[in-house]
C-alpha positions in Angstrom: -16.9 6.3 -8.5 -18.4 8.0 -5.6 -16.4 11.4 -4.6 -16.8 12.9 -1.2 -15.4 15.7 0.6 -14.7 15.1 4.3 -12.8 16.8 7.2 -11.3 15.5 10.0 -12.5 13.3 11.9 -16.0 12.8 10.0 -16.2 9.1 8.3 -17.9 7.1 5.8 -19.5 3.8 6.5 -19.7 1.2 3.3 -21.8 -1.6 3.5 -23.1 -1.0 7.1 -19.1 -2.3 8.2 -16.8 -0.9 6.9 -15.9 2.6 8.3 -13.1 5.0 6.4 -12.4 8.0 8.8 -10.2 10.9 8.3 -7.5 11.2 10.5 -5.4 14.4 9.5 -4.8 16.2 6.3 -1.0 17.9 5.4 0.3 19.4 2.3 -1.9 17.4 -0.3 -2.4 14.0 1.4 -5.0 12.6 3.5 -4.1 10.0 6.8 -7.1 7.4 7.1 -8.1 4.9 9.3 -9.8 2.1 7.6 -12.1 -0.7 10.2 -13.4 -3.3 8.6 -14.7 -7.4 9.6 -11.2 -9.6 9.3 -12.9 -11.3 6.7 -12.5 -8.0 4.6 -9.2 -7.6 3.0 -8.1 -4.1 2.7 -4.6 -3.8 0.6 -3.6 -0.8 -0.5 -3.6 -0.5 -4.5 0.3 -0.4 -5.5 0.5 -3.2 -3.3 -2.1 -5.6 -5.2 -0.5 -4.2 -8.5 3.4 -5.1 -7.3 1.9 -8.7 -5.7 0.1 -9.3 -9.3 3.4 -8.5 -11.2 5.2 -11.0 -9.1 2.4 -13.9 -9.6 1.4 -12.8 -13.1 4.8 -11.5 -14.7 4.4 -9.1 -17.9 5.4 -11.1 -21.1 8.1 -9.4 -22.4 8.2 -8.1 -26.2 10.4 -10.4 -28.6 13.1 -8.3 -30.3 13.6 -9.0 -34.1 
C-alpha cells in the first residue's frame, strides 16, 4: 500500500487516468473527488463488502 500525504486541492493521478483529488478536510475525514474512464468501476469498499454478503451469503454455524 502506497501512503501519501496531501492537502487540498493537490491530486494523485493512477495509471495515467485516474485522478483522486482532495476536496476538503474536517474533523478526521477527508472529502474526495474521484475521475476515472466509465469503463472504471469505482465502489466504495462497505459497498462491495454489503453487495458480496447479499450474492455470497455467510454459511451459518450448525448448532449441536
Amino acid at each position: 500500500m502506497l501512503v501519501l500525504k496531501r492537502r487540498i486541492g493537490q491530486s494523485i493521478l493512477i495509471d495515467g487516468r485516474i485522478l483522486v483529488k482532495v476536496l476538503s478536510t474536517a474533523r478526521g475525514s477527508a472529502v474526495i473527488g474521484i475521475q476515472a474512464p466509465v469503463a472504471v468501476p469505482v465502489l466504495r469498499e462497505e459497498v462491495v463488502g454489503a453487495v458480496l454478503d447479499v450474492v455470497e451469503p455467510k454459511e451459518e454455524k450448525a448448532t449441536p
